[in-house]
ROTILUM-380222 format. One record per residue (C-alpha): x, y negated, z. Coordinates in nm, 2 decimals, padded with zeros to 4 digits, always signed. Example, Ala and Ser with C-alpha at 12.3 -4.5 7.8 and 13.67 -1.06 7.14 Angstrom:
BEGIN
SITE      u      v      w
SITE +01.23 +00.45 +00.78
SITE +01.37 +00.11 +00.71
***
This chain:
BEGIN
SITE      u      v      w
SITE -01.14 -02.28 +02.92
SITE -01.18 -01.90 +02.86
SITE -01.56 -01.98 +02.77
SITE -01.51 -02.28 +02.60
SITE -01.29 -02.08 +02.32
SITE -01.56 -01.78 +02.32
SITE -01.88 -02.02 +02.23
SITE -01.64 -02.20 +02.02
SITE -01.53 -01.87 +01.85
SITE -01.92 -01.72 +01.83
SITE -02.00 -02.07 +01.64
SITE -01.72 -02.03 +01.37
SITE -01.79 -01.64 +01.29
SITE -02.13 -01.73 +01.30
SITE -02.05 -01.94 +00.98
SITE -01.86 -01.72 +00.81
SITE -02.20 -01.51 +00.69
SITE -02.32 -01.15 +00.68
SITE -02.07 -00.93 +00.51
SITE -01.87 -00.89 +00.83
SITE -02.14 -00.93 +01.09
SITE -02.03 -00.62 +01.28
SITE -01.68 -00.77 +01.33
SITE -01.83 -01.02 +01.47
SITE -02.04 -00.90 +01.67
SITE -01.71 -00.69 +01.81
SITE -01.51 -00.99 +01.85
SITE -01.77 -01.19 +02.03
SITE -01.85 -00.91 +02.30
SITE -01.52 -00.79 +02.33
SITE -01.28 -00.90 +02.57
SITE -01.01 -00.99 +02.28
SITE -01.29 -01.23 +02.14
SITE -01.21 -01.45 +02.46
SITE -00.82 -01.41 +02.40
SITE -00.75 -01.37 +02.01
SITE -00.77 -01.75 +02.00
SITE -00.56 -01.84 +02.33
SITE -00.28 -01.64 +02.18
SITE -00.21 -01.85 +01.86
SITE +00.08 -02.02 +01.91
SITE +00.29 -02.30 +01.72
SITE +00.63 -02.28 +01.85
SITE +01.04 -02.37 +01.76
SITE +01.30 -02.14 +01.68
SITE +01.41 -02.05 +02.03
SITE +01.70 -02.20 +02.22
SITE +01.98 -02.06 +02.38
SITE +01.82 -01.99 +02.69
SITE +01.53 -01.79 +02.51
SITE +01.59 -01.42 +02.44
SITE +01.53 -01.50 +02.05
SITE +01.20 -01.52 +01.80
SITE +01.01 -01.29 +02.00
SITE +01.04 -01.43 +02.40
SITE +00.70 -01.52 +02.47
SITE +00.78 -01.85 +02.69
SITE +00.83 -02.06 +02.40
SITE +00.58 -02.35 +02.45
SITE +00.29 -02.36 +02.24
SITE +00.33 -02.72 +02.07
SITE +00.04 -02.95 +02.00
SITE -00.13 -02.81 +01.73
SITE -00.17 -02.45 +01.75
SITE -00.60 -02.46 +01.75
SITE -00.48 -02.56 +01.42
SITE -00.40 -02.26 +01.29
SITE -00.70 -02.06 +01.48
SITE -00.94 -02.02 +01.24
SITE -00.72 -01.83 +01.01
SITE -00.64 -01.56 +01.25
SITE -01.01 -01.51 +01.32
SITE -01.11 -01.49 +01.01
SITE -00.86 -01.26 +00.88
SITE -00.96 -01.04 +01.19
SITE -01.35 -01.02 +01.12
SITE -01.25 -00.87 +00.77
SITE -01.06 -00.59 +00.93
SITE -01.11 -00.20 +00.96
SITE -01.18 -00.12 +01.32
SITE -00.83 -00.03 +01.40
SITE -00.68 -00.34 +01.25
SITE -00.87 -00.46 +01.50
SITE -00.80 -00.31 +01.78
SITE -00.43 -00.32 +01.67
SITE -00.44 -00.76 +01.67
SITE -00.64 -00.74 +02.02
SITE -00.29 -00.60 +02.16
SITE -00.09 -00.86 +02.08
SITE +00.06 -01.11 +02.35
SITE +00.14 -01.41 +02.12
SITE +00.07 -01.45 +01.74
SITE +00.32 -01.71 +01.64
SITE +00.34 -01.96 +01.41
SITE +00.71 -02.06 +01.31
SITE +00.80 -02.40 +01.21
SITE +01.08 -02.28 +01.08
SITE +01.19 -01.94 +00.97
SITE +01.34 -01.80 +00.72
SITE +01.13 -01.50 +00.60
SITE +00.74 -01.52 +00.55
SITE +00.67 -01.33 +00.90
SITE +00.77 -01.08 +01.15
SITE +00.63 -00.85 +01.41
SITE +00.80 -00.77 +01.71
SITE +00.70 -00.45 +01.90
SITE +00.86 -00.57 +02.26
SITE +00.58 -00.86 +02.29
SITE +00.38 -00.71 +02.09
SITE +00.37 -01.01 +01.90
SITE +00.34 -01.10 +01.54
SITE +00.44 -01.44 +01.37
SITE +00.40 -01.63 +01.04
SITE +00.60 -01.87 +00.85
SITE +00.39 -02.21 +00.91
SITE +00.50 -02.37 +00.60
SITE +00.28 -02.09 +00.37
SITE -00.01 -02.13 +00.62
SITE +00.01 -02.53 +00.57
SITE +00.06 -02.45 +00.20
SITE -00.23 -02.23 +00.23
SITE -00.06 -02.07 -00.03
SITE -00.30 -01.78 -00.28
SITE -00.23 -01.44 -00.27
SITE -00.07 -01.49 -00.64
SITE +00.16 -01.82 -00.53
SITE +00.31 -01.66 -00.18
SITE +00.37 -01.31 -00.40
SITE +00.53 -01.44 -00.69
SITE +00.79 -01.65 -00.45
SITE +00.87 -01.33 -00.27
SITE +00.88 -01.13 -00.55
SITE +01.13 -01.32 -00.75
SITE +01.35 -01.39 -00.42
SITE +01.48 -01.06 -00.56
SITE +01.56 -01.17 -00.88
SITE +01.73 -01.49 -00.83
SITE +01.46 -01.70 -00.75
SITE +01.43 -02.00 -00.55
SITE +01.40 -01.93 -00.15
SITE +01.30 -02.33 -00.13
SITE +01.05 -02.38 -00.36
SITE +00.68 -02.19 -00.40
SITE +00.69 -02.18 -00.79
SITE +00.73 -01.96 -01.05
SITE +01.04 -01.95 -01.26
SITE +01.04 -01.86 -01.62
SITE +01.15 -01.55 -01.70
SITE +01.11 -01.34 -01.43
SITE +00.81 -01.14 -01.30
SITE +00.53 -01.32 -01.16
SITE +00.20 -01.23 -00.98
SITE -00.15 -01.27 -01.08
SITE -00.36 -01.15 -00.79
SITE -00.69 -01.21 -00.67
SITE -00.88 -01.13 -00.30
SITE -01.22 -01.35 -00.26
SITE -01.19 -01.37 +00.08
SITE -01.26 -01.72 +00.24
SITE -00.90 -01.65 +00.41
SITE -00.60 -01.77 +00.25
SITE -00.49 -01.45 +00.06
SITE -00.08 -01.47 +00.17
SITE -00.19 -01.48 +00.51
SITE -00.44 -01.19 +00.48
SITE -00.15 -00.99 +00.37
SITE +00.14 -01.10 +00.57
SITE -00.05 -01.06 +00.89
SITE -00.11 -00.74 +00.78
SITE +00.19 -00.61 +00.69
SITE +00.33 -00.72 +01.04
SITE +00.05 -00.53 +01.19
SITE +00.11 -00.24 +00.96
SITE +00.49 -00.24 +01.11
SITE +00.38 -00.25 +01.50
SITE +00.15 +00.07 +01.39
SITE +00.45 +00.22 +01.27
SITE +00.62 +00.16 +01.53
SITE +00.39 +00.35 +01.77
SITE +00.32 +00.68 +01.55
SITE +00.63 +00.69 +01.37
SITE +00.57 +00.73 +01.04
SITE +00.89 +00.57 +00.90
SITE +01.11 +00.85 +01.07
SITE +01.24 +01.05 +00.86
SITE +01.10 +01.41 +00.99
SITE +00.86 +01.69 +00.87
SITE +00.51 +01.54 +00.82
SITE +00.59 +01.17 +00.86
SITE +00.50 +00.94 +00.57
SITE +00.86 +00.85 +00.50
SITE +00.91 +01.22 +00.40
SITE +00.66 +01.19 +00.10
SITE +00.99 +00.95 -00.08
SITE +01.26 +00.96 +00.12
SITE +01.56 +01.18 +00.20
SITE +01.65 +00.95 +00.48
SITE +01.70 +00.58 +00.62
SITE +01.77 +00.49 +00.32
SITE +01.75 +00.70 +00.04
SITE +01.53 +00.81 -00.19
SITE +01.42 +01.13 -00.29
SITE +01.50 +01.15 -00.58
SITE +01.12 +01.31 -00.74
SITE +01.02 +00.98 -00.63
SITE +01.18 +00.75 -00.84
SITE +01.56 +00.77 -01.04
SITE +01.86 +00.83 -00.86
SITE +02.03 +00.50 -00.88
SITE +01.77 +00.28 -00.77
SITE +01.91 -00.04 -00.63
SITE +01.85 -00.15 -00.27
SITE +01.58 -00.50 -00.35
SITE +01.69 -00.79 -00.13
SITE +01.45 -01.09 -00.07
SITE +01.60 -01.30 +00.17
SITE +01.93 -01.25 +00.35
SITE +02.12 -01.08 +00.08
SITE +02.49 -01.03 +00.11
SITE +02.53 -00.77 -00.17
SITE +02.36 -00.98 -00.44
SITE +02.02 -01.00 -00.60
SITE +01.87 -00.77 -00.84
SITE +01.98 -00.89 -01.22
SITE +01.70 -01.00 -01.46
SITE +01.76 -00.83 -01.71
SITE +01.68 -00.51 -01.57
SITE +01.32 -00.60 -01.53
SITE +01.16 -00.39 -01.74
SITE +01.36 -00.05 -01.61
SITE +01.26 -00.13 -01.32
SITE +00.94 -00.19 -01.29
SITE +00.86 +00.06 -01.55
SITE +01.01 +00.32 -01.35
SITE +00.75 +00.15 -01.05
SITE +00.48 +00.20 -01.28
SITE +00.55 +00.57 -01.27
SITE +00.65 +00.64 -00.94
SITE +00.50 +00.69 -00.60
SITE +00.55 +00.33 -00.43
SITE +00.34 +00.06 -00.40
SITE +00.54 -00.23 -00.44
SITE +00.93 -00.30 -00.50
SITE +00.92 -00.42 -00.16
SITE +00.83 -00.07 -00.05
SITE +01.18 +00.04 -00.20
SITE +01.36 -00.09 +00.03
SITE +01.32 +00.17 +00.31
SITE +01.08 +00.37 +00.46
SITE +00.97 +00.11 +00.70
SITE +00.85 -00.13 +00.43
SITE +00.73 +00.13 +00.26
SITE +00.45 +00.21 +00.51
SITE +00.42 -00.15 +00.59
SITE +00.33 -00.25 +00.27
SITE +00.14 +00.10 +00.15
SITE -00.06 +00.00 +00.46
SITE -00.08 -00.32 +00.32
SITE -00.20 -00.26 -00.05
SITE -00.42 +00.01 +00.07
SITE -00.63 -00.24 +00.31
SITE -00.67 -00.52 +00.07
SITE -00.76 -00.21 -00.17
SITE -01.06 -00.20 +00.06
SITE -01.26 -00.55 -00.11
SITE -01.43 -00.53 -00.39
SITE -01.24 -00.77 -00.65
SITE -00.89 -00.71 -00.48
SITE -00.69 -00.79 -00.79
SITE -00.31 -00.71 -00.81
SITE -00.08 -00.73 -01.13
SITE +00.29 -00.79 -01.16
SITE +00.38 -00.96 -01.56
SITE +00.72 -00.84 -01.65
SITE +00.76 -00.98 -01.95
SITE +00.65 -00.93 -02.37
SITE +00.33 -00.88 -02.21
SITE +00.44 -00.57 -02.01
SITE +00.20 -00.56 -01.66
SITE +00.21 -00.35 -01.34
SITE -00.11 -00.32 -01.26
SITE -00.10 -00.25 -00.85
SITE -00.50 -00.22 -00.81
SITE -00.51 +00.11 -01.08
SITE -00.18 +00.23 -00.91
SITE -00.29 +00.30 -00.58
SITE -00.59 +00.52 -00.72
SITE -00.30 +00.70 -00.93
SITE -00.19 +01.06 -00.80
SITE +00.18 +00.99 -00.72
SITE -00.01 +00.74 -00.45
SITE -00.30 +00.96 -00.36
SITE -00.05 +01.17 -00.04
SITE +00.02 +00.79 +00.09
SITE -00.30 +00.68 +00.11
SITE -00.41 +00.96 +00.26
SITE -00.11 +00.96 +00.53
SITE -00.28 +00.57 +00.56
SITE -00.65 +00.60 +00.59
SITE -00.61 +00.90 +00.86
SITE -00.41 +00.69 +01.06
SITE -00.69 +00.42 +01.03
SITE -00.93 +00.70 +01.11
SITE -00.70 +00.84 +01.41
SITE -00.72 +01.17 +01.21
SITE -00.42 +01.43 +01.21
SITE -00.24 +01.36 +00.90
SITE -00.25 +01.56 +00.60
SITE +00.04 +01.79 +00.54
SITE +00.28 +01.61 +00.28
SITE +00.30 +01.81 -00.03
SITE +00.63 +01.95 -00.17
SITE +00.63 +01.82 -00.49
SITE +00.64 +01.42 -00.57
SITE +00.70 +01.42 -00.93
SITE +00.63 +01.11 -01.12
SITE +00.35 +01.05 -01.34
***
């Protein structure tokens, strides 16, 4: 069977063209190019006698090979140590129901996706405007965007559904984490670029009395409209990549990690509209300097590179 999914897998990378020909070649001589596929898994939320989301006996249901080619394709467009980082995982799960857009969890190691944006096969710009305004009020059920509040208009010419692309990275990003510690709050981690600790902000990062986002289990309330354009203009000028990335240091490496791989394409588009024709534009952000130290933190981790000493001062710009 092992061979049967490795001829099978040479043949569909095969199509996919030159551009990521060394990938390929990677996959298809590697000993995760014989696995990467076997580990895709459709499953149900677990039962009682399962040890939750992450126990990797939950049956794989009839479809799964559905789902395949989407993992392997997001994997040939990957940095070597994305790479290596997605050949380590035990399962890469597909939920049939869940109720955020993914997860990673570090005891499998195994990542999952939500398999209602996969079936959706949701853009970049659909999948991020629904999470984005799940701060703001917005509908958890349906994958539209509601007048009024901020929306996405994004843009990564990939042949790879865009939301996946990013979700599976930002799961990946999180197992990283995970290993290095970078979220730790400690001399020379990446969370001490913005934060104080677990979960507060320094202060030269952005104001004082930012608000905690919430996205999807919120017990303290969402984020109110009409302080759209404080916030994101305060965003604009500070030293994270996303709101998301505000809500602690783990998300922010997770999606710094994120922004700063699809930064990698040429034509990687990113731009939140915040109303009267205010915009956020992501892409020219992450080449500002208040995100030059994370990216830096980033791409040496990528490179397995010591990182650089975080500098003292993180004023805004």
């Amino acid at each position: 069977m092992r061979q049967v999914w490795r001829f099978a897998l040479v043949g569909l990378l095969l199509a996919l063209g030159s551009p990521q020909a060394r990938a390929e070649d990677d996959l298809a001589r590697s000993p995760c190019g014989g696995t990467l596929a076997a580990k895709v898994c459709l499953v149900d939320p677990p039962t009682r006698s399962q040890r939750g989301i992450g126990d990797l006996r939950r049956p794989c249901l009839p479809g799964s090979r559905d789902y395949v080619s989407t993992f392997l394709r997001i994997y040939t467009f990957y940095p070597k140590r994305l790479r290596e980082e997605m050949c380590r995982l035990k399962r890469i799960f597909v939920e049939n129901s869940f109720w955020a857009s993914g997860y990673a969890d570090p005891g499998g190691p195994s990542i999952a996706v939500r398999r209602e944006i996969l079936d959706r096969n949701l853009t970049l710009s659909q999948w991020a405007t629904w999470k984005e305004q799940l701060s703001f009020e917005g509908s958890k059920e349906a994958y539209r965007s509601a007048a009024g509040l901020p929306f996405i208009s994004a843009a990564l010419p990939l042949p790879v559904s865009g939301a996946a692309y990013f979700i599976v990275t930002h799961e990946l990003a999180h197992l990283m984490d995970r290993d290095i510690g970078a979220s730790k709050v400690a001399p020379g981690s990446f969370a001490s670029l913005s934060w104080r600790a677990k979960n507060k902000i320094d202060t030269q990062a952005l104001t004082a009395d930012w608000p905690r986002p919430c996205f999807y289990l919120c017990r303290r309330g969402k984020l109110k409209p009409a302080r759209v354009p404080e916030l994101y203009g305060a965003l604009s000028r500070g030293a994270f990549a996303s709101l998301y990335a505000t809500r602690n240091p783990t998300e922010d490496f997770a999606d710094t990690m994120t922004f700063h791989i699809l930064a990698r394409h040429p034509g990687f588009r990113y731009r939140v509209h915040y109303g009267d024709g205010r915009v956020w534009d992501i892409g020219r952000h992450l080449d500002s300097a208040a995100m030059q130290p994370k990216r830096a933190f980033i791409e040496s981790v990528l490179q397995r590179r010591d990182p650089p000493a975080p500098n003292a001062s993180h004023s805004m710009n």
